[in-house]
C-alpha positions as CSV (number, residue, x, y, z in Angstrom):
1,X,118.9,158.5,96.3
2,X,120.4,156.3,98.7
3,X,122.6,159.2,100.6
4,X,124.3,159.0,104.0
5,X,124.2,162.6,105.8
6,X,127.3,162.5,108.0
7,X,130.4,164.3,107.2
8,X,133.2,161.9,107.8
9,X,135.9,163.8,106.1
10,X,135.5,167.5,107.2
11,X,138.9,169.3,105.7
12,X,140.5,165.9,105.2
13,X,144.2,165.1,105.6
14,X,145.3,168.6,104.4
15,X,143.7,171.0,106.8
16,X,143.5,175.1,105.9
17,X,146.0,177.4,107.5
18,X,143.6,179.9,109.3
19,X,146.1,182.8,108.9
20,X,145.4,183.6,112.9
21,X,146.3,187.1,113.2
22,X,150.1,187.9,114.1
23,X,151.1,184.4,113.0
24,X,150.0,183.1,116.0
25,X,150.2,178.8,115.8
26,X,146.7,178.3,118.0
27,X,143.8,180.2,119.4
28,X,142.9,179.2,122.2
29,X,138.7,180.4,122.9
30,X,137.1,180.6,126.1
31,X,133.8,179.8,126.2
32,X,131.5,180.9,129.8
33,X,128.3,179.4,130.5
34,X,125.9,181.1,132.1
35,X,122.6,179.0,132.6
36,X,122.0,180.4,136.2
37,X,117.9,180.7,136.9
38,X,117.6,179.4,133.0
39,X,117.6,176.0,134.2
40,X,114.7,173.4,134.8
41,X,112.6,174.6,138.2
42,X,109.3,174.7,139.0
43,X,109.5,178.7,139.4
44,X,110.4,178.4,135.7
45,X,107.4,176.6,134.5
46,X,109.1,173.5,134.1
47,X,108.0,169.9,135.4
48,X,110.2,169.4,137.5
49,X,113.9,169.8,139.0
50,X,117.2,169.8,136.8
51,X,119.0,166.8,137.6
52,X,122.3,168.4,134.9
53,X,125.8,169.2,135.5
54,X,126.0,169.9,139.6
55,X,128.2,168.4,142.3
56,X,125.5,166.5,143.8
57,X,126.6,162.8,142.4
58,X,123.7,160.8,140.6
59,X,121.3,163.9,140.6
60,X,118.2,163.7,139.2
61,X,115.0,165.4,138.6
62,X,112.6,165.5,140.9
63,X,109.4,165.6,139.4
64,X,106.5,168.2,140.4
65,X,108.8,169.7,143.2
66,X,111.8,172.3,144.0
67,X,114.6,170.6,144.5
68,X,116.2,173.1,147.3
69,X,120.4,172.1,146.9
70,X,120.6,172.2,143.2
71,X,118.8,175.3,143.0
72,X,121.2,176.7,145.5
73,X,124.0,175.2,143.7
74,X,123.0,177.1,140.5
75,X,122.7,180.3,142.7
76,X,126.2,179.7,143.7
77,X,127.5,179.9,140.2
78,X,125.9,183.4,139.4
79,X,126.5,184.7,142.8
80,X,129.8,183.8,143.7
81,X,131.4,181.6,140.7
82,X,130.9,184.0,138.3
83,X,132.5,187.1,139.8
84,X,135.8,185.1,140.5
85,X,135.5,184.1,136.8
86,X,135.0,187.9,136.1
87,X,137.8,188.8,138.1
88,X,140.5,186.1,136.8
89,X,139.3,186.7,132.8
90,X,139.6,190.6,132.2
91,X,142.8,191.0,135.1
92,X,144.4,188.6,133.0
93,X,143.2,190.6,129.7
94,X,141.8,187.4,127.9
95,X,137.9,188.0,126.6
96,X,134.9,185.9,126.7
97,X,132.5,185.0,125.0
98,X,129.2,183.9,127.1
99,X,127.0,180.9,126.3
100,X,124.3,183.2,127.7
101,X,120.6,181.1,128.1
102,X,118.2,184.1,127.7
103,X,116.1,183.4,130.7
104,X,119.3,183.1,133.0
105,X,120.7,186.5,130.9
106,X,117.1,188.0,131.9
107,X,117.4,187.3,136.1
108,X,120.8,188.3,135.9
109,X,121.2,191.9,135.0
110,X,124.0,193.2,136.9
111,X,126.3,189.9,135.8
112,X,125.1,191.3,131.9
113,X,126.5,194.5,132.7
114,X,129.8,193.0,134.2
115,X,129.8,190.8,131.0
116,X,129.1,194.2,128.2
117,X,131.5,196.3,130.1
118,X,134.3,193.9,129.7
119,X,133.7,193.9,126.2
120,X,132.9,190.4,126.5
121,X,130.6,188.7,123.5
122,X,127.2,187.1,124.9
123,X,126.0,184.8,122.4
124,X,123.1,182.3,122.5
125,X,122.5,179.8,125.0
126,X,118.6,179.0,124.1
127,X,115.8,180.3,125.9
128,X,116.4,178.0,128.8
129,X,118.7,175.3,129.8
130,X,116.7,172.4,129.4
131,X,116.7,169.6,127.0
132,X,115.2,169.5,123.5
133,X,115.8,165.9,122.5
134,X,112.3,165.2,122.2
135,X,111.0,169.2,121.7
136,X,109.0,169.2,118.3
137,X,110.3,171.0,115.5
138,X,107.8,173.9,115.8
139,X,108.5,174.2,119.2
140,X,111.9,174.3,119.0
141,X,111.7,176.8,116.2
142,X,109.2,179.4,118.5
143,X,111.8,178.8,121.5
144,X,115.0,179.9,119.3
145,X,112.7,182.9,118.1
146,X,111.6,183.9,121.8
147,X,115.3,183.5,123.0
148,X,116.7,185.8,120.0
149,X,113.9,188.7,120.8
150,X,114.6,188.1,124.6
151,X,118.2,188.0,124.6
152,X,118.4,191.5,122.1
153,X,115.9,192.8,125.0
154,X,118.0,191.9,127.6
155,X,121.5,192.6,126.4
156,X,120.0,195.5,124.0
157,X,121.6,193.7,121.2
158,X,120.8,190.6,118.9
159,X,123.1,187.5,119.9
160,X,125.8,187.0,116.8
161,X,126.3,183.3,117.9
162,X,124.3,180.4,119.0
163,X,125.0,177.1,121.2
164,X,122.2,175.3,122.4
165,X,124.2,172.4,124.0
166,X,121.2,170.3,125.1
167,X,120.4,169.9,121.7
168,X,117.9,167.9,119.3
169,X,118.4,166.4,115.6
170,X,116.7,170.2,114.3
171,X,118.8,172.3,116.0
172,X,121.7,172.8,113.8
173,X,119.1,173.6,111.1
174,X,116.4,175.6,112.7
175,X,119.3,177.8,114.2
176,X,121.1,178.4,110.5
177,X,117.4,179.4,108.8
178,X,116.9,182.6,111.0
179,X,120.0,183.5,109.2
180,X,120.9,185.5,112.1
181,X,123.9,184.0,113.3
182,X,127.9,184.8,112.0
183,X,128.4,181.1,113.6
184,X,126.6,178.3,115.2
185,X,128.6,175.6,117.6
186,X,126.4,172.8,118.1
187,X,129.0,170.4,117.2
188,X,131.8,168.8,118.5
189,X,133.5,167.5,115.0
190,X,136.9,169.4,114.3
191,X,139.5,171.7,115.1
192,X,139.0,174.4,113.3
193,X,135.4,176.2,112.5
194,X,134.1,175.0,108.4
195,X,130.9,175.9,106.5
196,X,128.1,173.8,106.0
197,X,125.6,174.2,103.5
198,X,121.8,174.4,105.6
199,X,118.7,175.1,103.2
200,X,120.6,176.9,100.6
201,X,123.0,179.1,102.5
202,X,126.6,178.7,103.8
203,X,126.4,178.3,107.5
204,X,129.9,178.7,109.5
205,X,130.4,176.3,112.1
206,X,132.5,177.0,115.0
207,X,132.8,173.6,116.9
208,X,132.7,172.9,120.5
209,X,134.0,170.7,123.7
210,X,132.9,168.4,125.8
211,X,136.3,167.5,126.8
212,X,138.5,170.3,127.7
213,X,135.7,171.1,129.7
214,X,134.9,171.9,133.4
215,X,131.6,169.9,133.4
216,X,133.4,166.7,133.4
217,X,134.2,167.8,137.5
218,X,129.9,166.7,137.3
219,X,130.3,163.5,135.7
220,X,131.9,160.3,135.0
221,X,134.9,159.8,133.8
222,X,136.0,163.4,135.1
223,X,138.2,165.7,136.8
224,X,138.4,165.4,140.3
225,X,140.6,168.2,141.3
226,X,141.5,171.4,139.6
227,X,144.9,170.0,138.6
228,X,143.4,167.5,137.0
229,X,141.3,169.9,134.8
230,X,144.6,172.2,134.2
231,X,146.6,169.2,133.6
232,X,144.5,168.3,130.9
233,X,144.3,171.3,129.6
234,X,147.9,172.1,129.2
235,X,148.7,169.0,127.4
236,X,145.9,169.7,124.9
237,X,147.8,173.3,124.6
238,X,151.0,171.5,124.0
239,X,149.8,169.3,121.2
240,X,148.4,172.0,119.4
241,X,151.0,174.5,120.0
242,X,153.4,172.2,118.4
243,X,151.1,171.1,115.5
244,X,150.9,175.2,114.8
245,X,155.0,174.8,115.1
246,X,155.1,172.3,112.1
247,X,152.3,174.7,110.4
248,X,149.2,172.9,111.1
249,X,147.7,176.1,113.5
250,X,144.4,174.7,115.0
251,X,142.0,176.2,117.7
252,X,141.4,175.0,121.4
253,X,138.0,175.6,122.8
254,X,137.9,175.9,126.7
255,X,134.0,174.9,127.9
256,X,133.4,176.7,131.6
257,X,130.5,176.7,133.8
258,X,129.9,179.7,136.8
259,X,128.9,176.9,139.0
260,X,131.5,174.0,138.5
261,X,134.9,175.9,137.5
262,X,133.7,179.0,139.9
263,X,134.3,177.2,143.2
264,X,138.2,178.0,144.8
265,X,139.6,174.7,144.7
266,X,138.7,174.1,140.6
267,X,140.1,177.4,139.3
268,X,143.3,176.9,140.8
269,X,143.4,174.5,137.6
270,X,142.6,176.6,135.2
271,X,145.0,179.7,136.5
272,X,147.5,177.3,136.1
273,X,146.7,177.2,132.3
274,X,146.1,181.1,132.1
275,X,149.7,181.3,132.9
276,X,150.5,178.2,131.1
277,X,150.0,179.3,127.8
278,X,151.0,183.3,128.8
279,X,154.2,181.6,128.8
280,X,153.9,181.1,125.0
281,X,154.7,183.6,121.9
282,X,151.9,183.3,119.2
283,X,148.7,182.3,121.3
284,X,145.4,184.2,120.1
285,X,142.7,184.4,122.8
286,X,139.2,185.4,120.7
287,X,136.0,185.5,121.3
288,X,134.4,183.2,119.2
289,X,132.7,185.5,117.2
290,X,135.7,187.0,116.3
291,X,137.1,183.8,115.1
292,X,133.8,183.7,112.9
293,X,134.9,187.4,111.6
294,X,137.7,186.5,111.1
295,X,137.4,182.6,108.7
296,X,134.7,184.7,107.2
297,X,137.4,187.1,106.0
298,X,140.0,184.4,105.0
299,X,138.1,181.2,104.5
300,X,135.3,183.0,102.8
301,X,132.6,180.3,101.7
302,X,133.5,178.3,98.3
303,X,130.5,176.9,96.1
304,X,132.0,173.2,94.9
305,X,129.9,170.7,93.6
306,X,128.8,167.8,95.3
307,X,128.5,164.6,93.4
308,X,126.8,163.0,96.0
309,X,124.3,165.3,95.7
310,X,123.4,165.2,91.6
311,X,121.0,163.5,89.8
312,X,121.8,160.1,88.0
313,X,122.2,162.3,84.9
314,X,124.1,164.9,86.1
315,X,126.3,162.4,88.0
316,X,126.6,159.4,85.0
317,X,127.4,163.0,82.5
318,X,129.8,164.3,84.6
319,X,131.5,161.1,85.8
320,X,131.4,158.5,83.1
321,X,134.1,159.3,80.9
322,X,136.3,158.1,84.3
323,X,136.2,154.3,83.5
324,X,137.3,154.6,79.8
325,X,133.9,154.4,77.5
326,X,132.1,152.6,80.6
327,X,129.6,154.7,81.5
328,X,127.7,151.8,83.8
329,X,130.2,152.2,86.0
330,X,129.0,156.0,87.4
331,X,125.6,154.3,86.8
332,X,126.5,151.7,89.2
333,X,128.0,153.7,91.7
334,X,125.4,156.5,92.2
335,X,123.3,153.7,93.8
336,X,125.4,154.0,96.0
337,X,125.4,155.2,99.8
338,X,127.2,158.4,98.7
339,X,128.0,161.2,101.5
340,X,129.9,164.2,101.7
341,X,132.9,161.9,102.1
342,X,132.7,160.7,98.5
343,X,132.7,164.5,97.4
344,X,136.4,164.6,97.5
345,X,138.6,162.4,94.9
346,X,139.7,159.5,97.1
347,X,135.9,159.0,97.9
348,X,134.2,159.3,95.0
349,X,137.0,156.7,93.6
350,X,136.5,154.5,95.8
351,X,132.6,154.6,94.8
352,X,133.7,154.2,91.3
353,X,135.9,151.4,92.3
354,X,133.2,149.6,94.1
355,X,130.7,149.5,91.3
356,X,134.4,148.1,89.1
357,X,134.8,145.5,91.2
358,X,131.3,144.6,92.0
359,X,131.2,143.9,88.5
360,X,130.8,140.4,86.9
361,X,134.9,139.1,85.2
362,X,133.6,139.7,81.8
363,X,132.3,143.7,82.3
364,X,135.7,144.0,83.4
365,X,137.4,142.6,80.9
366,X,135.4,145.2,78.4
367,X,136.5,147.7,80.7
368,X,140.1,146.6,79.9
369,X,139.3,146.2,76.3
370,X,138.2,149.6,76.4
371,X,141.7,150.9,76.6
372,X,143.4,152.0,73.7
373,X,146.9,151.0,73.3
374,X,149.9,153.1,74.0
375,X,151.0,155.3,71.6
376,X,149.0,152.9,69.2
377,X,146.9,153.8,66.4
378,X,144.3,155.5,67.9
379,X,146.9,157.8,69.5
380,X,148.4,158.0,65.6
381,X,145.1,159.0,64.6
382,X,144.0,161.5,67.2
383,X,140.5,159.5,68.4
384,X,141.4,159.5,71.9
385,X,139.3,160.7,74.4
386,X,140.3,164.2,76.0
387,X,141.4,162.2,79.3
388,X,143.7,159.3,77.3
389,X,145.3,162.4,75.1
390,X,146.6,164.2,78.1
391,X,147.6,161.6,79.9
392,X,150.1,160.0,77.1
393,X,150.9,163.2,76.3
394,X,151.8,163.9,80.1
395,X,154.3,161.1,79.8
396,X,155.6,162.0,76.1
397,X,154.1,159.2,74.4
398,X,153.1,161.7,71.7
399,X,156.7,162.7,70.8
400,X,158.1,159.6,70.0
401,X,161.0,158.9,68.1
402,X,160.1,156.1,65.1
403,X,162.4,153.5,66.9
404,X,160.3,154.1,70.2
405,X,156.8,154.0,68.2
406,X,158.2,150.7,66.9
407,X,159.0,149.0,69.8
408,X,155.9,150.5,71.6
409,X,153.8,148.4,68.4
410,X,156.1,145.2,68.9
411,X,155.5,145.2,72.8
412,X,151.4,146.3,71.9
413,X,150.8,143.3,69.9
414,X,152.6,141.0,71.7
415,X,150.6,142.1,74.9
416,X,147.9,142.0,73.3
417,X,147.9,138.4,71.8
418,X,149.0,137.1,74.6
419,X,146.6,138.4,77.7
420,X,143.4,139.4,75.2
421,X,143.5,142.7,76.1
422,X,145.7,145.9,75.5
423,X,148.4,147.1,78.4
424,X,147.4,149.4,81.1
425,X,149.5,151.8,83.0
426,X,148.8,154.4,85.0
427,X,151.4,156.8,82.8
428,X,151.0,159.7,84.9
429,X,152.8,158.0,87.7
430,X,156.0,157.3,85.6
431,X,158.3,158.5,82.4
432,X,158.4,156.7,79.2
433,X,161.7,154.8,80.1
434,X,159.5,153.4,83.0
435,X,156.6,152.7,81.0
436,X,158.5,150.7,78.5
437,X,160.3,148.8,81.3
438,X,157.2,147.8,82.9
439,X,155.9,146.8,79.6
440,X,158.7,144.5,79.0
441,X,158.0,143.0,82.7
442,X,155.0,142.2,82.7
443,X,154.9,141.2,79.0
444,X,156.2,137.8,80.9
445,X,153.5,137.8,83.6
446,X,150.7,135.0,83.3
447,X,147.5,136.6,82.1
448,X,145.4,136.0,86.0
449,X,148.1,138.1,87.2
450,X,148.5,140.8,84.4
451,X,143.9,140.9,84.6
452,X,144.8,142.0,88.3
453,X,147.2,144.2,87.6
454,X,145.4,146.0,84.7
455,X,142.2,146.3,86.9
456,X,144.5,148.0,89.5
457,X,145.9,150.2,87.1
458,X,142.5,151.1,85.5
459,X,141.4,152.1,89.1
460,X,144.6,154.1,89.6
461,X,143.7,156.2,86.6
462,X,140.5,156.9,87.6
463,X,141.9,158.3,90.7
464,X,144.2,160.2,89.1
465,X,141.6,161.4,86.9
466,X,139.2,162.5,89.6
467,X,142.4,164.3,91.4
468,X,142.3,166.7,88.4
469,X,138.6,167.2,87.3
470,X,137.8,167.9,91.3
């Protein structure tokens, strides 16, 4: 199977209302991360220095030694930065919900208590805050295990989330099998959280930032001051507030770091939006977990089928009656590179279309010949297939008066004799008056232009007939 893995079409044009609580039109989620004493450092086993997300410009690692300013720029964030985080987050009543690394969570015991009595949730930030790009699978699968048993050591409960950040192609995966999370964020692809199907099981996904995020004061572009940061956030705020106004409610996820966003002149920015969006009716401030409790509850998980995921069988049985009595066509087009974007209608007729028009002038001209003619004698006789039935039936072709049947037959024939094959309408996109005056117009048309016209309307019914079998 030739299949692409990607998911370019997510919820698609029509996104899900997620019935926030109290109506509200966003939620806006806060997100801390602590990886203070999790990160790379020789005192940590590790080769050598982090070089990641500090104020020193160009940092790098320095191999086989301590690297003396970034460690103390670390220490700042769990010393100082993360009390004046503490103290702006529960005055202002708003909760968290900690990217915790387990190693950092571990050196760190009196910030865990700040962060449990708060009622703050402490989810999953790996065992250490390092990368994993190149980590092998088993690895990576024993690390996620260690962080889980220390992190439920350390906080003296099992994390119910899980963001790794520095992440690897396995991540996603290895973090959905332990089945121990309510939500994993490793991605950065929506608006709103969705379930994904990993090995078997419905996985929610709660995506993240990397834009309204303080760790772009660290790099390039990025915020330079702490009005720049707030700025930014505010007008993000703004455009989804008003989206949730014209009842399109979405979330906002807010990316912090104890270190960056905990030094005086770069929270200024983000108090600013703290009393930005108090300013606002209907703004929900979770925790992401109970977002996750939450879709759970109203977006439960729904078991579709995926056509880009079925056999040729499966797919050809399920599929081929689209092109009328042209079952090479489904054939054709499960050779395709189908994804999870050709699961939905639109896709999976555009795959069907592809394979149409792929197809030498004469297969399409069967295709065309295929058709039966309107209320023609096939319709008279009831040997229509189950999809032609309804369809002339949807436009009353099967309710017609003996002076309609007979002009129907005259303009048939005529058609027919003419062009070489029968005409082709889409009819559940007009009445019968319509029908019959498109018939008479493009009874005139030369037959090039009516073979275009009929392909298009043979693709336009497939659509339509994939709208109502998906």
């Amino acid at each position: 199977m030739n299949r692409y893995p990607r998911d370019m079409i997510g919820h698609g044009p029509h996104r899900p209302d997620p019935q926030w609580p109290g109506g509200a039109r966003v939620a806006v989620q806060f997100v801390l991360n602590y990886e203070e004493g999790g990160e790379n450092c020789l005192l940590h086993g590790d080769a050598g220095s982090e070089g990641f997300l500090s104020d020193i410009p160009g940092a790098a690692p320095w191999p086989g030694q301590r690297h003396w300013n970034m460690e103390s720029i670390y220490e700042y964030g769990a010393r100082a930065g993360f009390w004046r985080l503490h103290d702006l987050f529960t005055g202002a009543g708003i909760p968290l919900t900690i990217y915790g690394v387990a190693t950092a969570l571990a050196r760190s015991p009196e910030q865990v208590e700040a962060m449990k009595e708060a009622g703050w949730e402490i989810a999953s930030h790996g065992l250490k805050w390092i990368e994993h790009r190149d980590m092998p699978e088993d690895e990576e699968r024993a690390q996620i295990a260690e962080a889980i048993a220390l992190h439920t050591e350390v906080v003296g409960e099992p994390p119910r989330g899980w963001y790794t950040g520095r992440c690897s192609m396995n991540t996603v995966a290895l973090t959905a099998e332990t089945g121990q999370f309510a939500y994993i964020s490793d991605t950065y692809d929506d608006d709103l959280p969705y379930w994904k199907e990993i090995g078997g099981r419905a996985q929610l996904v709660i995506p993240y930032t990397l834009e309204a995020n303080d760790m772009r004061f660290a790099g390039a572009p990025g915020w330079v001051t702490g009005q720049d940061f707030g700025q930014y956030l505010c007008d993000a705020f703004d455009t989804l507030y008003a989206e949730g106004e014209a009842g399109k409610p979405a979330m906002m996820s807010v990316g912090l770091h104890c270190r960056l966003i905990g030094r005086p002149g770069k929270i200024a920015g983000l108090k600013r939006f703290l009393t930005h969006i108090a300013a606002h009716e209907g703004v929900w401030t979770p925790t992401r977990l109970q977002i996750a409790e939450h879709w759970a509850a109203t977006h439960p998980p729904i078991t579709a089928e995926r056509p880009s995921q079925m056999d040729r069988d499966t797919f050809v049985t399920r599929f081929g009656g689209i092109y009328e009595h042209s079952l090479w066509i489904a054939d054709r087009a499960w050779d395709l590179e189908l994804g999870p974007a050709h699961d939905r209608p639109a896709g999976l007729a555009n795959a069907l279309a592809r394979a149409f028009r792929r197809a030498t002038e004469q297969e399409r001209l069967d295709v065309l010949r295929a058709h039966p003619d309107l209320a023609g004698k096939l319709a008279a006789a009831r040997r229509l297939t189950t999809e032609s039935t309804a369809e002339q039936a949807s436009a009353g072709l099967d309710a017609l008066t003996d002076e309609e049947r007979a002009r129907f037959t005259e303009l048939n024939d005529a058609y027919t004799e003419k062009h070489g094959f029968p005409f082709i309408i889409a009819v559940r996109d007009h009445d019968k008056q319509g029908i019959l005056a498109a018939f008479e117009r493009r009874l005139g048309n030369d037959s090039e232009t009516e073979f275009t016209e009929a392909c298009r309307q043979v693709e336009r019914i497939a659509r339509l007939r994939l709208d109502a079998l998906l």
